[in-house]
VEXDREN-2710 file (C-alpha; in Angstrom, 1 decimal):
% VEXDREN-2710
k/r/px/py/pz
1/UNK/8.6/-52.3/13.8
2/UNK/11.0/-49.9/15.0
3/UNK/9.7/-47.0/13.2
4/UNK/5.8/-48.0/13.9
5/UNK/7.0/-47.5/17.6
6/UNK/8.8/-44.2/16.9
7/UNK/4.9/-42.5/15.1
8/UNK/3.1/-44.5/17.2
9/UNK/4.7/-42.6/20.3
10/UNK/5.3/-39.4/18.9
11/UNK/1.3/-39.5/18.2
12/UNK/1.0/-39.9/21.8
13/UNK/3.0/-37.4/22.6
14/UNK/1.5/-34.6/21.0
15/UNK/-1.9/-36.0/21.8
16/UNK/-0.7/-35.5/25.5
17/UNK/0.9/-31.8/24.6
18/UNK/-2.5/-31.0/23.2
19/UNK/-4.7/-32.0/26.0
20/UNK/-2.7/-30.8/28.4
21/UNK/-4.2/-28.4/30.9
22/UNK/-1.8/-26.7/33.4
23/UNK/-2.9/-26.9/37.1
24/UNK/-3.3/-23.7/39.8
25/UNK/0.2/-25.1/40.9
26/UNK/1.6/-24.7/37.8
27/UNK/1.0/-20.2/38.5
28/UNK/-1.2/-19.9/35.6
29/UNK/-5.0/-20.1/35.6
30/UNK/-6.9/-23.3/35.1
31/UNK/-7.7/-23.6/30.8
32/UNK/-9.7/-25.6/29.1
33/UNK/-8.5/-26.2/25.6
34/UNK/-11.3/-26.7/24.0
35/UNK/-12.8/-23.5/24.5
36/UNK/-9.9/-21.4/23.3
37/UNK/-11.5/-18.1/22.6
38/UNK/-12.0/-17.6/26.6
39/UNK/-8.3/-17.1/27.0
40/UNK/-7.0/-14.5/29.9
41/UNK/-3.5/-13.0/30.3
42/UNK/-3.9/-15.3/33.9
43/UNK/-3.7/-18.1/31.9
44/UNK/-0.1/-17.4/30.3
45/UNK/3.3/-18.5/31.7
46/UNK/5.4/-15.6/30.3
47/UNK/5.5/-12.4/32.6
48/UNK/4.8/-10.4/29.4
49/UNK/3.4/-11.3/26.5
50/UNK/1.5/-10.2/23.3
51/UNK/-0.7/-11.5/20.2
52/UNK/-1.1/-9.6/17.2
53/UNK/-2.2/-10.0/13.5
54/UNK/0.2/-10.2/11.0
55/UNK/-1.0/-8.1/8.9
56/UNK/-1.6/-4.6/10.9
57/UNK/0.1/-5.7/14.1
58/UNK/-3.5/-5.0/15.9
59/UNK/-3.3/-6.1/19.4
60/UNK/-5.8/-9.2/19.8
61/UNK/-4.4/-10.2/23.3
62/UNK/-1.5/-8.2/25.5
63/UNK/-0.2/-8.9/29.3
64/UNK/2.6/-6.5/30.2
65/UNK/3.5/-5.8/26.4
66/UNK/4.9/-2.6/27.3
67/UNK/7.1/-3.4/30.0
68/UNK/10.9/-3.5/29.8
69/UNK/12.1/-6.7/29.1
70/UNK/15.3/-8.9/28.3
71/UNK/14.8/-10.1/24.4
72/UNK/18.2/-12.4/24.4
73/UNK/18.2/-14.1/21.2
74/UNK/15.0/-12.6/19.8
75/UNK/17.1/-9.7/18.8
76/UNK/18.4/-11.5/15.9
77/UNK/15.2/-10.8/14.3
78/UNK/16.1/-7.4/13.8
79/UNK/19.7/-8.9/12.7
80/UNK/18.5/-10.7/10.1
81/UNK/16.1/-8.3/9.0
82/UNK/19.0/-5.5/8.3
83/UNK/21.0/-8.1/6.4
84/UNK/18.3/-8.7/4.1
85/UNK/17.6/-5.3/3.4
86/UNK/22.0/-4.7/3.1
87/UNK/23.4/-4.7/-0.8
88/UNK/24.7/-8.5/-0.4
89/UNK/23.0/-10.5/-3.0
90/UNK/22.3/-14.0/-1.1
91/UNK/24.5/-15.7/-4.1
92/UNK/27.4/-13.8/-2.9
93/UNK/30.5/-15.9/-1.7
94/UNK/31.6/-14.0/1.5
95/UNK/34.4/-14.9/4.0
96/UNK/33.8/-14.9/7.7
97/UNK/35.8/-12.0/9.6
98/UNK/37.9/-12.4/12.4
99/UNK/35.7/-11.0/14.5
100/UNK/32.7/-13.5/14.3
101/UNK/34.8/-15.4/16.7
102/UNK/34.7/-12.4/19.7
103/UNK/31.8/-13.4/21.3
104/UNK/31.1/-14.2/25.1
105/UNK/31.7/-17.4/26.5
106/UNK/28.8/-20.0/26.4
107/UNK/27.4/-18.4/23.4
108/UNK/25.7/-20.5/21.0
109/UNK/26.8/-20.9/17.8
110/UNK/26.5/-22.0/13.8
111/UNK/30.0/-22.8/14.2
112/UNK/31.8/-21.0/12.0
113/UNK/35.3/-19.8/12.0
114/UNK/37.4/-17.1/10.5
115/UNK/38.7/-17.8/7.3
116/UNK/35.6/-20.5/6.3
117/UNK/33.8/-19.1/3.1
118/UNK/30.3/-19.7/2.2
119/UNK/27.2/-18.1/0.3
120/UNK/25.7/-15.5/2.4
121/UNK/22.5/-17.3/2.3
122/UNK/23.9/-20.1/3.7
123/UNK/25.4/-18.1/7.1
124/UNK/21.7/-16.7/7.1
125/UNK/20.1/-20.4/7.4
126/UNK/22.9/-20.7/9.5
127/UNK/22.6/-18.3/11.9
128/UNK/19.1/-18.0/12.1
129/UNK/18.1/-21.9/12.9
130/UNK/21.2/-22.1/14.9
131/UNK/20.7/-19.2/17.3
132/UNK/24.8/-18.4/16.2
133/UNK/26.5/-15.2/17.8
134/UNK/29.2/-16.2/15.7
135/UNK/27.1/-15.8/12.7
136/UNK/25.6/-12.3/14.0
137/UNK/28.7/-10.6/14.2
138/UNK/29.7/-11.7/11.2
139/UNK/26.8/-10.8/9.4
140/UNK/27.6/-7.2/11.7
141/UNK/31.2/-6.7/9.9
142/UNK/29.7/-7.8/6.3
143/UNK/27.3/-5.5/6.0
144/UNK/28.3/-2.5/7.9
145/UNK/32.0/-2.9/8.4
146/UNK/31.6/-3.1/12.2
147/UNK/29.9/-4.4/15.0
148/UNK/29.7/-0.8/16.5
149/UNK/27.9/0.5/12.9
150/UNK/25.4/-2.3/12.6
151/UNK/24.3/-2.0/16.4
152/UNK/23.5/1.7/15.2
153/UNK/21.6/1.0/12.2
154/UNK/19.8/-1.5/14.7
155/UNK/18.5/1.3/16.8
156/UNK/17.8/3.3/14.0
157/UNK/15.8/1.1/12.3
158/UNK/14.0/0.0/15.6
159/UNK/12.9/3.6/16.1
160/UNK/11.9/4.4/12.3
161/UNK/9.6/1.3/13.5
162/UNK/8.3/3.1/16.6
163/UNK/9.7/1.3/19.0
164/UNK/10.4/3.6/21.6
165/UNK/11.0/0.8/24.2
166/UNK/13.9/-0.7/22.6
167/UNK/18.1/-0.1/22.7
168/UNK/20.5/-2.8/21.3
169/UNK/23.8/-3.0/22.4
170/UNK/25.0/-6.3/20.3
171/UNK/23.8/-8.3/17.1
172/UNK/22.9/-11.1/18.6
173/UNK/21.3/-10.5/22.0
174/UNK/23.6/-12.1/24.9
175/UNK/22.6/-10.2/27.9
176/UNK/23.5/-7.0/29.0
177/UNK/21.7/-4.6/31.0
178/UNK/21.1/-1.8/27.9
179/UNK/20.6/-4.1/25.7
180/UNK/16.3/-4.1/26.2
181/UNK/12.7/-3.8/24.3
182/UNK/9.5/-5.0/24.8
183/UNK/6.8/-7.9/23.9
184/UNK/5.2/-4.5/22.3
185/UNK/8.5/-3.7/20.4
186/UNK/9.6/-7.2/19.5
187/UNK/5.9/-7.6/17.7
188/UNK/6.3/-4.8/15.2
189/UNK/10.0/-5.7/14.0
190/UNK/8.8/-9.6/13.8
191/UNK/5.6/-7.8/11.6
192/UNK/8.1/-6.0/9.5
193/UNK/10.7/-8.3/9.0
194/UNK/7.9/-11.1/7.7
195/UNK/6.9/-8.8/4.8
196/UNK/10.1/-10.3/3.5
197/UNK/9.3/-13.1/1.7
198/UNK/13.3/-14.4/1.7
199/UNK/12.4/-13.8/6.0
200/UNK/9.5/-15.9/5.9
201/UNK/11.3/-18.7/3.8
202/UNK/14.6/-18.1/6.5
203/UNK/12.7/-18.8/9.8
204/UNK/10.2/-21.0/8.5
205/UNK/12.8/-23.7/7.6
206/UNK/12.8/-26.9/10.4
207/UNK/16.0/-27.7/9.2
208/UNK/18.7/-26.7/6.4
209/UNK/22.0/-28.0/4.9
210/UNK/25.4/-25.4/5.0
211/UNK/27.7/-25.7/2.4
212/UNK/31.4/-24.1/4.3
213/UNK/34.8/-24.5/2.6
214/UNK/37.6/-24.2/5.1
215/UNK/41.3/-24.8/4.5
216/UNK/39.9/-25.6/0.9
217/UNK/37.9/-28.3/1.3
218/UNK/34.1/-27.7/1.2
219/UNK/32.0/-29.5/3.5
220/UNK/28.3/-29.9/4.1
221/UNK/26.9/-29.1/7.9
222/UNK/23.1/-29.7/8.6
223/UNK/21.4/-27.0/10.7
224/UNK/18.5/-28.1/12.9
225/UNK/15.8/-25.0/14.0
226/UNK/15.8/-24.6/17.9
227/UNK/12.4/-23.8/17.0
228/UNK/10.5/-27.1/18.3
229/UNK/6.7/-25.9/17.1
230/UNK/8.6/-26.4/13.9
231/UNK/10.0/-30.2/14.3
232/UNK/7.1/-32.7/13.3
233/UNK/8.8/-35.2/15.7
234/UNK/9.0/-32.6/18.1
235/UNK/6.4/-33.2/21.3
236/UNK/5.6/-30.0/20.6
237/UNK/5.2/-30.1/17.1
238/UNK/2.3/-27.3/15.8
239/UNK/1.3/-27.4/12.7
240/UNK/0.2/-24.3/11.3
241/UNK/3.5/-22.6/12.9
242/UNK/5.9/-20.7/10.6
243/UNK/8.7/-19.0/12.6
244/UNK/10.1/-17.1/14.3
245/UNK/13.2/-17.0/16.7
246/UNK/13.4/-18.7/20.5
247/UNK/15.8/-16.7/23.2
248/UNK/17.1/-17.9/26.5
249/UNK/19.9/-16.6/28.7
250/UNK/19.4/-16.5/32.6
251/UNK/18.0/-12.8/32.9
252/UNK/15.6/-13.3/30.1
253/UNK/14.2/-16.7/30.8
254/UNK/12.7/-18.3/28.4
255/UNK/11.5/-16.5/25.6
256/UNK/9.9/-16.9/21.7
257/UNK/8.4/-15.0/19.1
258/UNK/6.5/-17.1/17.3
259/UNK/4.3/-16.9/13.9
260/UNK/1.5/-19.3/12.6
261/UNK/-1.0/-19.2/9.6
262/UNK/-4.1/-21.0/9.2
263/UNK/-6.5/-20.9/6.7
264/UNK/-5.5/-17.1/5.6
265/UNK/-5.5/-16.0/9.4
266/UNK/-2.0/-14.9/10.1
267/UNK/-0.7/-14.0/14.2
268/UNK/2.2/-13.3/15.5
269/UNK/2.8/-13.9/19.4
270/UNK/5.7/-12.8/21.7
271/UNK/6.3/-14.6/25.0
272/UNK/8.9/-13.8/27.1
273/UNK/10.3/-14.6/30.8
274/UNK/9.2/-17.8/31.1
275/UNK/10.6/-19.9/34.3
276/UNK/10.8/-23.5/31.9
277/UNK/12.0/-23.5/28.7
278/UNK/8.5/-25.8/27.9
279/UNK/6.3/-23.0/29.1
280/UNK/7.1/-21.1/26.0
281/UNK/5.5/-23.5/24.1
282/UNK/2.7/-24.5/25.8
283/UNK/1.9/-19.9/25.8
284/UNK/2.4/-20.8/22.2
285/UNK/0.3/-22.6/21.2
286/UNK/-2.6/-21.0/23.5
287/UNK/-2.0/-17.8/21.8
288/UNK/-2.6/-19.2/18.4
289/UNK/-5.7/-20.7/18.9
290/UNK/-6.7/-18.2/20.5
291/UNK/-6.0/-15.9/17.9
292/UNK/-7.7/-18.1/14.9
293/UNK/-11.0/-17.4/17.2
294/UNK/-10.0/-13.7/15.8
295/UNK/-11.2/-13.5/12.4
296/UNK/-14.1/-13.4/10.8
297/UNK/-14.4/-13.9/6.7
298/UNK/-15.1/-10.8/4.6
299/UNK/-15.9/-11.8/0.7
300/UNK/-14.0/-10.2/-2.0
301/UNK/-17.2/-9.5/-3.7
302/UNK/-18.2/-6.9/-0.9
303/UNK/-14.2/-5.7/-0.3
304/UNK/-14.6/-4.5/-4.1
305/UNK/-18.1/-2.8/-3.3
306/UNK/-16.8/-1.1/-1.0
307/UNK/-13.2/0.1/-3.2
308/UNK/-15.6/1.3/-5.6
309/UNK/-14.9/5.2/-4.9
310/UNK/-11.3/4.3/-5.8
311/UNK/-12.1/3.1/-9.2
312/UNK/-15.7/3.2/-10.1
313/UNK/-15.9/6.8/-11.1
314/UNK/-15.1/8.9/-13.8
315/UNK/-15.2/12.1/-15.5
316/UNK/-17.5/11.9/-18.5
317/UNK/-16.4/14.5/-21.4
318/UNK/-18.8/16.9/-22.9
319/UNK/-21.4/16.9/-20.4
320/UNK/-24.2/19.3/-20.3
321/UNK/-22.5/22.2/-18.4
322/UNK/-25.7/22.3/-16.3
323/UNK/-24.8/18.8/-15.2
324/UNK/-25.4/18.2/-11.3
325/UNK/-22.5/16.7/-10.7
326/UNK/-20.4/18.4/-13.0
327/UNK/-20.0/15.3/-15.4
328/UNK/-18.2/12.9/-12.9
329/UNK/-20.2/9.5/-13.0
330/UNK/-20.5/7.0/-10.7
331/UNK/-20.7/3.5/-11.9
332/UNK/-22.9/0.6/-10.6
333/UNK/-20.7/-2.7/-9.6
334/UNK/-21.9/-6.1/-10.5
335/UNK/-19.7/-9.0/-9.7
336/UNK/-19.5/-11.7/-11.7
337/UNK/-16.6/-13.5/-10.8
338/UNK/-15.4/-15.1/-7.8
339/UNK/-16.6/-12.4/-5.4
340/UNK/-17.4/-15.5/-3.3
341/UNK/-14.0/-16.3/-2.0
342/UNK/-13.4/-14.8/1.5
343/UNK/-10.0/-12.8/3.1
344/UNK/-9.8/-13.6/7.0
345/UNK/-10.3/-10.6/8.6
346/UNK/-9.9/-9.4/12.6
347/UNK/-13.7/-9.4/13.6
348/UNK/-14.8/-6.1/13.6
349/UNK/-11.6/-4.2/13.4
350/UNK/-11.4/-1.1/11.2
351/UNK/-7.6/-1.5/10.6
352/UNK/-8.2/-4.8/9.3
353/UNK/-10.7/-3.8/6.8
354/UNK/-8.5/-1.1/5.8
355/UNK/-5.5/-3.3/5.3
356/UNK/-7.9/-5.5/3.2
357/UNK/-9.3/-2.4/1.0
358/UNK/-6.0/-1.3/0.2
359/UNK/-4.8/-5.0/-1.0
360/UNK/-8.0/-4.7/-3.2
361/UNK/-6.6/-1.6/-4.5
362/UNK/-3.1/-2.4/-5.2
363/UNK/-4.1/-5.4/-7.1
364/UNK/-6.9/-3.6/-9.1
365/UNK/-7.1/-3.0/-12.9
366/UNK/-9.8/-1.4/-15.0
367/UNK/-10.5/-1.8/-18.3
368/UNK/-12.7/0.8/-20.2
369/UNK/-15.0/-0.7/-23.1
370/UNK/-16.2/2.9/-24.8
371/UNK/-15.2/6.1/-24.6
372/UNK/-16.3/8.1/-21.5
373/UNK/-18.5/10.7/-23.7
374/UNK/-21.4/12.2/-23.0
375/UNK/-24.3/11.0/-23.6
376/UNK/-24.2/7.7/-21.3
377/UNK/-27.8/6.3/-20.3
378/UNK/-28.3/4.8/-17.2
379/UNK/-27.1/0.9/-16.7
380/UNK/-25.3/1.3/-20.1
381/UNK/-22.3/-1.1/-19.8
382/UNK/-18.8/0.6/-19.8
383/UNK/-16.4/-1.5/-18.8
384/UNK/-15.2/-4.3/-16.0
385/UNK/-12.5/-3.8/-13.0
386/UNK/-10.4/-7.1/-12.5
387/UNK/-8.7/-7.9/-8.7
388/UNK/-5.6/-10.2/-8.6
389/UNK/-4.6/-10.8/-5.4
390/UNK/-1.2/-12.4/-4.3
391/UNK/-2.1/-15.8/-3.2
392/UNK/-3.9/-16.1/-6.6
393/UNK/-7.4/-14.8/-5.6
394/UNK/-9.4/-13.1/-8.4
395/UNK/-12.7/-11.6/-8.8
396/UNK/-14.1/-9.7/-11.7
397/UNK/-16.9/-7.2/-11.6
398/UNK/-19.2/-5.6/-14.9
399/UNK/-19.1/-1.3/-14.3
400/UNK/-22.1/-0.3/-15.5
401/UNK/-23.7/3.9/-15.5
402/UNK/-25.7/4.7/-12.4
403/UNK/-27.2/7.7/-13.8
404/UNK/-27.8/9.3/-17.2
405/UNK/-25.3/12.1/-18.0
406/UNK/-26.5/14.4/-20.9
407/UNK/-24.6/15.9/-23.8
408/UNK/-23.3/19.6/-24.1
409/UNK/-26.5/21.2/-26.3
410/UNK/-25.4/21.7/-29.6
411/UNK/-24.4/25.7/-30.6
412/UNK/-26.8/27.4/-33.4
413/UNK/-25.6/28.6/-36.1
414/UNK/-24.0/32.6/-36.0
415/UNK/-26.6/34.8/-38.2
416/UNK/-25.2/36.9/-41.1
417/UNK/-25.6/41.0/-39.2
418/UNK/-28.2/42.6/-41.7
419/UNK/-26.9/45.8/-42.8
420/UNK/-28.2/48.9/-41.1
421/UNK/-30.8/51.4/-43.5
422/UNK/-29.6/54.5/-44.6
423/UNK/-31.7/57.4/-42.5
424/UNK/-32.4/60.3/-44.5
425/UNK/-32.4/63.4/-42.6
426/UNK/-36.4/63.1/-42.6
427/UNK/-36.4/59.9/-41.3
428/UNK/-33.9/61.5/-38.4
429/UNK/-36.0/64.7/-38.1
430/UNK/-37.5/64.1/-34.3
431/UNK/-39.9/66.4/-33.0
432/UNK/-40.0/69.0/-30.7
433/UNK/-40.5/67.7/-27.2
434/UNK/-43.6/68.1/-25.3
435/UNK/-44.0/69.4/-22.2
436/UNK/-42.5/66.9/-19.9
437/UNK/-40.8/65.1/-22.4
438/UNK/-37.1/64.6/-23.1
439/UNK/-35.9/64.6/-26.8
440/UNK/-34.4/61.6/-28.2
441/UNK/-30.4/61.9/-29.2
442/UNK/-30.0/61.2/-32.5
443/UNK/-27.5/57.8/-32.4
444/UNK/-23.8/58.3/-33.6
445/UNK/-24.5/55.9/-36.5
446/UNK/-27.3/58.1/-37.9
447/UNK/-25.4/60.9/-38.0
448/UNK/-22.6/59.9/-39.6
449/UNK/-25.2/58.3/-42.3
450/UNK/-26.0/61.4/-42.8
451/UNK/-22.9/63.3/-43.4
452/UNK/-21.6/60.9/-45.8
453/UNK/-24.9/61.1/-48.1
454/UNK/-24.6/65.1/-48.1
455/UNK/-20.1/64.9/-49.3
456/UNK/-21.5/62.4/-51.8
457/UNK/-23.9/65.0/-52.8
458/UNK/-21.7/68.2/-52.8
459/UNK/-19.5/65.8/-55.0
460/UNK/-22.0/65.0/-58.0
461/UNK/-22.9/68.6/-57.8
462/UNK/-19.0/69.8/-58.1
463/UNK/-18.8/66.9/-61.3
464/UNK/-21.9/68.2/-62.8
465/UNK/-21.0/72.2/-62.5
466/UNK/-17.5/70.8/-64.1
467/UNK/-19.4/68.7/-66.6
468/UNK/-21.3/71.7/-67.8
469/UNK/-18.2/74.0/-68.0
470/UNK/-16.6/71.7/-70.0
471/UNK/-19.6/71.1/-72.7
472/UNK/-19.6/75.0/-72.7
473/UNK/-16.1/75.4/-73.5
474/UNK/-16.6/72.9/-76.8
475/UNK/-19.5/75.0/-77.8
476/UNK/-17.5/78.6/-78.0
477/UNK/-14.5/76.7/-79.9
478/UNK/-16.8/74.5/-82.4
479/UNK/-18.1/78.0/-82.9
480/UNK/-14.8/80.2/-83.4
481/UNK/-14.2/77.4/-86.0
482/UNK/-17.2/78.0/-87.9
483/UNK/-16.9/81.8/-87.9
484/UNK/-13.3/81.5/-89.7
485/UNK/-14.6/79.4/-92.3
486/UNK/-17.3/81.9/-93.3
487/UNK/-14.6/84.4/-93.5
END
């Protein structure tokens, strides 16, 4: 009976968190939560604030996000972030340093103390749900070997980010007046830092269990978010949130950067400066349903159309040289499979469809079913491009020609030279030119013709006149033979 009590309540609650509409006297306009795409910075507790999408940190709704502000424990955002991307595996037994226990007074903390070992991961939970300065420093001297160095790298990484209205001072965020950024600023890291999927898991967590040996006992110590939108018995339980980080100290006010995913629409909002630590919250909430009135679906079928200059195209070889286009074909693209299924996109915004294009790309293969040779007739089939997306999406698509592309024209056969005719010097004779008339130059070839005939001549003659002597000679000693005889 006890526990019908304790849902039965906690069902009223939220349904009073849910219909709760502030008041003129509460300094924020009157809103009507049923109509959630009509709201207006006026609406919003925070002095500044911002709404983005996940995915390309496009501004969807902004009051003051440029304006200097106090992030307190937000900043442990960009803490976390830089110990993810440090060389410490998350298995790593690590020991908590001496100075994890400098930190001001009335800091929150994990606790830990100087001397306790644990997994790195688990002073990340810890840390993280726990809103522990304890656990930033430390996480400061582990990675960097200082508080000093980490701080650096902090601002470092914040500007390679772009945010040129941010300076840390400390890990962990306890006020000072340089340590600053902006709803603007605080956007883009929390955008960054939830490309990490070991982030995503971190801040999404409601609650977690620390394993800490000290004095060589090991001990378990449950960690409980701060993060109320994350509590399911939580008044202000929301359903569809999945992080980030609250922040409170009294210059800030209260302040939360918050994330929340519903049906593939994915927003991050920053509040901060709020006068009640509730109004954070309530800004919440409002921001994300607002935001989910952002999107608009956009089918994988025509995000692949649209790719197709990035894969649907290639050279053909041996193409008729006096191809138009030089033997690059364009293929046709019929989808076949699962081009139905729909990505959430940011109505209307180009940045958003480009984000989406280039998801398409990086998860695009394309498979080739006969050689790309010329000659290809139009809406012959030549292969099929695959997507695989990483939530699991998939959509297939048939590549067929667009055009015909013709074949390099076969070369004729090279034709034996026919020899040249010997020109006799009467067939070279030319005649005397006319009056008016230019003679013709006898060609090179001819003459050389020539020449050669005439030596070959002057040589028979020369054999012949030897030929002759030679018989003659015979003659006079077959006849000196014949005169001795007689005598």
């Amino acid at each position: 009976m006890t526990r019908l009590v304790r849902i039965l309540a906690a069902v009223f609650a939220l349904i009073l968190s849910l219909s709760y509409t502030p008041s003129l006297a509460d300094g924020v306009a009157p809103y009507d939560r049923s109509t959630p795409e009509q709201l207006t910075p006026e609406h919003l507790y925070a002095k500044s604030a911002l709404l983005v999408d996940e995915r390309t940190g496009e501004a969807l709704l902004s009051k003051n996000a440029r304006v200097r502000m106090f992030p307190a424990s937000t900043t442990k955002i960009m803490t976390l972030l830089l110990a993810l991307e440090s060389d410490i595996p998350l298995d790593a037994q690590v020991t908590i340093p001496a100075q994890a226990a400098d930190i001001p007074e009335g800091s929150s903390v994990i606790p830990v103390k100087p001397g306790d070992e644990m997994s790195f991961e688990d002073l990340l939970y810890g840390f993280m749900l726990s809103s522990g300065n304890d656990g930033a420093n430390a996480i400061a001297v582990l990675t960097d070997g200082g508080i000093e160095a980490f701080v650096s790298r902090m601002n470092a990484r914040a500007a390679q980010l772009g945010c040129d209205g941010t300076h840390f001072v400390n890990a962990h965020g306890y006020h000072d007046p340089g340590h600053y950024t902006t709803a603007r600023d605080l956007a883009v890291m929390a955008c960054e830092a939830m490309k990490n999927p070991v982030f995503r898991q971190i801040v999404a967590a409601p609650v977690y269990t620390m394993h800490i040996t000290r004095g060589g006992e090991t001990v378990e110590q449950q960690i409980v978010s701060r993060n109320s939108l994350l509590q399911s018995s939580e008044k202000y339980y929301y359903a569809d949130c999945t992080g980030i980080k609250t922040g409170h100290h009294h210059k800030a006010g209260w302040c939360f950067v918050g994330s929340a995913e519903r049906d593939g629409k994915r927003v991050v909002c920053v509040v901060l400066d709020c006068d009640k630590e509730n109004d954070k919250w309530y800004d919440a909430a409002k921001l994300f349903e607002y935001g989910f009135t952002c999107y608009a679906p956009v089918t994988l079928g025509e995000l692949l159309i649209k790719a197709r200059d990035s894969y649907a195209v290639a050279p053909i070889d041996d193409a008729d040289p006096a191809d138009p286009e030089g033997g690059r074909l364009q293929m046709d693209v019929t989808v076949t499979q699962g081009g139905d299924q729909a990505l959430q996109l940011v109505a209307g915004s180009q940045a958003a469809l480009s984000e989406a294009l280039e998801r398409v790309s990086q998860g695009l293969s394309v498979r080739w079913d006969r050689a790309l040779t010329a000659p290809v007739a139009r809406g012959e089939h030549m292969g099929s491009v695959e997507v695989q997306l990483e939530d699991g999406m998939r959509v297939v698509a048939e590549l067929t020609a667009a055009r015909d592309v013709a074949a390099r024209p076969i070369s004729e056969p090279t034709q034996t030279p026919t020899p040249a005719p010997v020109i006799t010097e009467a067939a070279t004779a030319q005649p005397e030119s006319g009056p008016g008339e230019t003679r013709k130059r006898e060609q090179p070839g001819g003459m050389l013709l020539i020449a050669a005939v005439a030596l070959l001549a002057l040589l028979a003659a020369a054999c012949a006149l030897l030929a002759m002597k030679l018989r003659g000679g015979r003659r006079r000693r077959r006849s000196r033979r014949r005169s001795r005889r007689r005598s």
